[in-house]
C-alpha positions in Angstrom: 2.4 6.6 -7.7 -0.8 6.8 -9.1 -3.5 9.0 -6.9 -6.8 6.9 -6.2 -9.0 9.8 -5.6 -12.2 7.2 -5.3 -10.4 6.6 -2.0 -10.2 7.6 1.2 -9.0 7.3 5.1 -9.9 8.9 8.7 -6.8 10.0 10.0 -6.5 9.4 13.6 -9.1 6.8 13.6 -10.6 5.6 16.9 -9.1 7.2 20.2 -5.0 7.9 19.0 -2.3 8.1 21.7 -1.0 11.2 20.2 -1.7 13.2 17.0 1.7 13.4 16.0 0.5 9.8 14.7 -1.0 11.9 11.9 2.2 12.3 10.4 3.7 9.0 9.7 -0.1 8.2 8.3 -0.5 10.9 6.2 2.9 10.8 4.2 1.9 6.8 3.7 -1.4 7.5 2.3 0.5 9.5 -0.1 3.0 7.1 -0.7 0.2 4.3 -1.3 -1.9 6.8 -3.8 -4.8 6.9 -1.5 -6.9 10.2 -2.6 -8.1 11.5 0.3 -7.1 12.1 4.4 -10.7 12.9 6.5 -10.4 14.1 9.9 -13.2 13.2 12.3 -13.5 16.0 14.9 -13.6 14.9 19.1 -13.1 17.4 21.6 -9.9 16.0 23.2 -6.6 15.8 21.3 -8.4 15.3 17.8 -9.6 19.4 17.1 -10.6 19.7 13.9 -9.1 23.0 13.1 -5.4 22.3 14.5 -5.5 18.4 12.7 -6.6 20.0 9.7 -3.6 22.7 9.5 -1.0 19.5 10.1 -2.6 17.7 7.5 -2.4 19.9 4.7 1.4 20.6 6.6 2.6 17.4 5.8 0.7 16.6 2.3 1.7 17.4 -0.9 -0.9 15.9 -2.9 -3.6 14.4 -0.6 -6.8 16.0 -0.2 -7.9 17.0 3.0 -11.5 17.0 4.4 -13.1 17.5 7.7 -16.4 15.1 8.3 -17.2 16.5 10.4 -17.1 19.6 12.8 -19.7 21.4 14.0 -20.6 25.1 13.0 -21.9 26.0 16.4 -18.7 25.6 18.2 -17.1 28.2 16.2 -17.8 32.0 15.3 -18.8 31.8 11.4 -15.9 34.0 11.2 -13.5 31.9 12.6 -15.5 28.9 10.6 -15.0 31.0 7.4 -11.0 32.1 8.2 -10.3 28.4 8.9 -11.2 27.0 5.9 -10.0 30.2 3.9 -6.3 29.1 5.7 -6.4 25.6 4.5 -7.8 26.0 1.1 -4.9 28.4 0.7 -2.1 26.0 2.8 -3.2 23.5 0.6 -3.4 24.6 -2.6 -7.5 23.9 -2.9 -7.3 20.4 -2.2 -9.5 21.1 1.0 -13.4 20.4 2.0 -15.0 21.9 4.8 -17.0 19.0 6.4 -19.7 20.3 8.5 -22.2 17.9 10.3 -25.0 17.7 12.9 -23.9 16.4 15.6 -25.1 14.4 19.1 -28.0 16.6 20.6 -26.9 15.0 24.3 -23.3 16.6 23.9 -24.8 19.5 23.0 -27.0 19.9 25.8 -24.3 18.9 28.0 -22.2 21.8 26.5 -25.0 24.4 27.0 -25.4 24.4 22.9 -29.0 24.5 21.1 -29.4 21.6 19.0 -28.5 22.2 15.1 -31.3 22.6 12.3 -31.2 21.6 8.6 -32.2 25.4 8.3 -29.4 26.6 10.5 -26.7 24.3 8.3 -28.1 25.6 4.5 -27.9 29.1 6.5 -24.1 28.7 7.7 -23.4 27.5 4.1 -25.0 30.5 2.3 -23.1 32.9 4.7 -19.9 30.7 3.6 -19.5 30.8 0.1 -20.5 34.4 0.5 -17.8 35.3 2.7 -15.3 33.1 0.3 -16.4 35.7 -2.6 -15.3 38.4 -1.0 -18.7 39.7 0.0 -19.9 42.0 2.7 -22.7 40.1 5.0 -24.7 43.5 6.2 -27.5 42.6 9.3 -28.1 38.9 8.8 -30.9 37.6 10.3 -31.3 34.0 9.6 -31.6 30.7 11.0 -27.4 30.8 11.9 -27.7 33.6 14.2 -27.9 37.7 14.0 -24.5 39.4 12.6 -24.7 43.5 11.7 -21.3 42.8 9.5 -19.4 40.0 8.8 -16.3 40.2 5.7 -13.5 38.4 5.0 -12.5 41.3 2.4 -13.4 42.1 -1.0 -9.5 40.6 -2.0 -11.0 37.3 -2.0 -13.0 35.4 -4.3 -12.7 31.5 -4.2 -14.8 28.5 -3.8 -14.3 26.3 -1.1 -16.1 23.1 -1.2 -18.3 22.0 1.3 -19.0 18.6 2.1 -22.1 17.1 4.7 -22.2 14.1 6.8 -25.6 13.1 6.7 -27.7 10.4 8.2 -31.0 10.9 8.0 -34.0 11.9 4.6 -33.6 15.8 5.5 -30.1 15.9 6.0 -29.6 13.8 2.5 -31.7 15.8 1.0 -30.0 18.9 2.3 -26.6 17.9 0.9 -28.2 17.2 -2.5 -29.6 20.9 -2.9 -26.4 22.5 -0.6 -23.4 20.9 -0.3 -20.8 20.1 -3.0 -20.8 16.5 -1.4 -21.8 14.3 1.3 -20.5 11.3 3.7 -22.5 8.4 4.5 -22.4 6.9 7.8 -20.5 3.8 8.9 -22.5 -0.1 8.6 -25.1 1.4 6.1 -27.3 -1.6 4.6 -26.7 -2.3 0.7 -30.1 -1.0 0.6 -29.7 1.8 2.8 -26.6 2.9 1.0 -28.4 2.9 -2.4 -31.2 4.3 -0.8 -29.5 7.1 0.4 -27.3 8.1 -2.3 -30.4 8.4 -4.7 -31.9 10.7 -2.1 -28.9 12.7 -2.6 -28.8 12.9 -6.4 -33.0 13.1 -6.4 -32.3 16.4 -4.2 -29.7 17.9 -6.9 -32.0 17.7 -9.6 -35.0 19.5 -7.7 -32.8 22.0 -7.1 -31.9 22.7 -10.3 -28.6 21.1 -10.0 -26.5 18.5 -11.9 -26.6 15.3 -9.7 -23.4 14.1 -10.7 -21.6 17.5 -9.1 -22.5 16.2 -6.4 -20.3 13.5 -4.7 -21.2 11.0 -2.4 -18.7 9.0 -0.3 -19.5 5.7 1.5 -18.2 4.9 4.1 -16.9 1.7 4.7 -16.0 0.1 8.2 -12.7 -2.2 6.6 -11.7 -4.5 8.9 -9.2 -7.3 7.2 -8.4 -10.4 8.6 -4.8 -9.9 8.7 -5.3 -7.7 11.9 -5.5 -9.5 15.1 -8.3 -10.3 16.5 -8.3 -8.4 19.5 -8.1 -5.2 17.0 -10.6 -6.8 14.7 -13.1 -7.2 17.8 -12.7 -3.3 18.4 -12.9 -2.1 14.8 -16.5 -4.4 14.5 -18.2 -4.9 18.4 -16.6 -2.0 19.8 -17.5 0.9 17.2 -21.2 -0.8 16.5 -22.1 -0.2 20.4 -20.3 3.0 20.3 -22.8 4.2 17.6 -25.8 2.4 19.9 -24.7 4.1 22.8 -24.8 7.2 20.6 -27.7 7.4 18.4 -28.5 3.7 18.2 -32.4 5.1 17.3 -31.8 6.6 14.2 -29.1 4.2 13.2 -31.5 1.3 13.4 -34.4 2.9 12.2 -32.3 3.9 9.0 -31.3 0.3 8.4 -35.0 -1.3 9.1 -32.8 -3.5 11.7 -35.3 -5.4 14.7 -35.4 -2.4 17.3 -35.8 -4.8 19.7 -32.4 -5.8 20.0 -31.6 -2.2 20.5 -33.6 -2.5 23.8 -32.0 -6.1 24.5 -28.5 -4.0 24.1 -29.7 -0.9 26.2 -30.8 -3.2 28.6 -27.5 -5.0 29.5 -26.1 -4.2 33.2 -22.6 -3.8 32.7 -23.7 -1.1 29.2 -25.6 0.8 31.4 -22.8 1.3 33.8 -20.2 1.5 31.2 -18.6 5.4 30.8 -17.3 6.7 28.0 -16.8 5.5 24.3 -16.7 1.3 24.2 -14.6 1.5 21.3 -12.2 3.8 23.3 -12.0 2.5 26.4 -13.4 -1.6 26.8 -11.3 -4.2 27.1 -10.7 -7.3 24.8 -13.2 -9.4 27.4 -15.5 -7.0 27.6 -15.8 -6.4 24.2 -16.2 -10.2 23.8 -19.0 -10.0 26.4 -20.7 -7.2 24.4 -20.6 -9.0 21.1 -23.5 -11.7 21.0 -25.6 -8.4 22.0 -24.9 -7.9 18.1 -26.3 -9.5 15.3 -23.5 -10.3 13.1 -26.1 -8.8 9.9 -25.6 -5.7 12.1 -22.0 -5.9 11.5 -22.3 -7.8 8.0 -22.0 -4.2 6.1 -18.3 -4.0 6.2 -15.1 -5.1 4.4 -13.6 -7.7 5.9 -11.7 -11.2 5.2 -8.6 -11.3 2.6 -7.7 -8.3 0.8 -9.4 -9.6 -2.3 -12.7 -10.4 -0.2 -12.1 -6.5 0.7 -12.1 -5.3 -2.4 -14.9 -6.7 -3.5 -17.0 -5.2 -0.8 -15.2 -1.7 -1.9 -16.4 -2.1 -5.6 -19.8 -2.5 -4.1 -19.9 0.3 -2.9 -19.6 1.9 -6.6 -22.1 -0.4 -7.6 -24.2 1.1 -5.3 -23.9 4.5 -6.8 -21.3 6.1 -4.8 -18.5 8.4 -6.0 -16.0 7.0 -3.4 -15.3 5.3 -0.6 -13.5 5.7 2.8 -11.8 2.8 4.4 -13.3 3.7 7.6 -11.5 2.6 11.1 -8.0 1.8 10.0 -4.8 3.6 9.4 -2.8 3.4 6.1 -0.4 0.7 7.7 -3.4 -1.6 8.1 -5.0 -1.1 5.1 -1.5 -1.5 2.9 -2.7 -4.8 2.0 -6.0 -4.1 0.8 -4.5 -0.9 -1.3 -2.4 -3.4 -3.1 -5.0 -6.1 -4.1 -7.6 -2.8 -4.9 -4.6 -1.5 -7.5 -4.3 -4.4 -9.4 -8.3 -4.7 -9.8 -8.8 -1.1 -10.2 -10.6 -0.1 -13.7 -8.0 2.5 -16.1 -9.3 5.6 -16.5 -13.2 4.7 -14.5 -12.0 7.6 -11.8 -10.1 10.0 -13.9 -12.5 13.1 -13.5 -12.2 12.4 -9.6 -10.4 15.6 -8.4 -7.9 15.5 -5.0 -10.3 17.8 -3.1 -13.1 15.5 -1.8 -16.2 17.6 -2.4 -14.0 19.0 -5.8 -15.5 20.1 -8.9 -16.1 16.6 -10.9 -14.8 16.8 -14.3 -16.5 15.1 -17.4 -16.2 11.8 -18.2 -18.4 10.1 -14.9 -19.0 6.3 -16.0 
């Protein structure tokens, strides 16, 4: 089977009843050539570190990516040793995903908020510790260490990838990171917005802007799911990411911020606990949805597998280097896999590595 390493999948997408799941997914991503297996990080039975290590378990030729965890809920020992294990389990096909994170968990936990400066600190002490070096009385943005080593045996790159949201954290990735994820239900414009941000930052910095890979990702949502599902793949994770950071989310898209406030405003969302997309029912997901434009929820793939792909090929239009079918296991996206393959252009994603932040190789369109 030929590998599609312009594609991707969250593994354990939404709220899974166990992560054993992980295992039947993984081994039919393989078998359908889908490139890449990212792993979304929540603090319940979906820990980045452990899902990781069963990933790369189970693979052979998948590559493996976290977007994202969160490098202040981890020593950047233990940050460094983890993704030293994996890229060593797996044979380099793995990407340390790191992200920013939800300031309110964070406060919750008792956590400062994280910086762009604290993030391009963590991934200077990173590849530094990956090479074998000996950190001596760091003082920086990432904390104050007198000695941090891995050992001088080693000497490897690991890629790094960013999720990233907003201008700095773009720009970040750009100048940083050896790739970065886009959020879910970016606008056309917002996606090609953002990726030349990305690319614009590279060349500042004195990089090549194609080494650096951008991934879209794309809520895909076909019509050959029930509806039931469908309603909690589209209403249900748009008022999850309200709930979250609706702000920022709106304010990136240029959407009417005063249906944000009509949303916030509803009775039964401001009593509702938890994670809609977790936890409401079909009929109250139904009662949640006229709260939401349908443009809101317009930046998707949905409809036939063909009407699928052709949202997937706009992302690449776009400028992006890949995409991730975002929101639905390889079993529900068989379908589109099949129509993408017969549409897919010879030899347009040959320098596309497994890894998902690897080292392109010449011959980009």
């Amino acid at each position: 089977m030929e590998h599609m390493n312009e594609l991707a999948f969250y593994t354990l997408a939404g709220a899974p009843d166990s992560p054993r799941d992980l295992i039947a997914e993984v081994r039919q991503a393989e078998d359908l050539g889908i490139g890449a297996a990212f792993i979304s990080e929540r603090l319940n039975i979906k820990e980045a570190a452990t899902i990781s290590g069963a990933v790369g378990a189970v693979s052979d030729t998948i590559g493996v990516a976290t977007a994202a965890t969160n490098h202040n809920t981890r020593h950047p020992m233990v940050t460094a040793a983890y993704a030293m294990t994996m890229h060593k389990l797996t044979g380099g096909r793995f990407s340390l995903g790191l992200g920013r994170g939800a300031k309110r968990v964070f406060d919750a936990y008792g956590l400062a908020p994280i910086t762009t400066a604290q993030l391009e600190d963590v991934v200077g002490l990173m590849r530094r510790l990956w090479r074998g070096e000996l950190v001596r009385d760091h003082d920086g943005p990432a904390g104050k260490f007198r000695a941090l080593t891995m050992g001088s045996i080693y000497d490897e790159h690991i890629p790094i990838n960013l999720v990233a949201f907003g201008p700095n954290s773009l720009a970040l990735g750009g100048r940083a990171f050896d790739a970065v994820v886009l959020h879910t239900f970016f606008t056309d414009e917002t996606t090609a917005r953002a990726v030349q941000q990305v690319k614009r930052a590279a060349t500042e910095a004195g990089r090549d802007p194609d080494s650096v890979r951008v991934w879209s990702c794309l809520a895909t949502i076909g019509d050959h799911l029930p509806e039931a599902l469908r309603l909690k793949k589209t209403v249900g994770r748009m008022a999850t990411y309200l709930q979250g950071y609706g702000d920022l989310l709106v304010e990136t898209n240029g959407w009417d911020p005063a249906v944000l406030q009509r949303f916030r405003a509803d009775s039964d969302l401001r009593s509702f606990r938890g994670a809609i997309d977790a936890l409401a029912t079909t009929e109250q997901l139904e009662r949640i949805a006229p709260l939401i434009p349908d443009e809101w929820l317009s930046s998707a793939a949905s409809g036939s597998p063909d009407q699928c792909v052709d949202a997937i090929e706009g992302q690449f239009e776009l400028g992006c280097d890949g995409v991730i079918l975002h929101g639905a296991s390889p079993g529900e996206l068989e379908p589109i896999i099949g129509a993408y393959r017969q549409r897919r252009p010879q030899g347009r994603f040959d320098h596309l590595p497994a890894n998902p932040a690897g080292i392109m190789r010449e011959g980009k369109r």
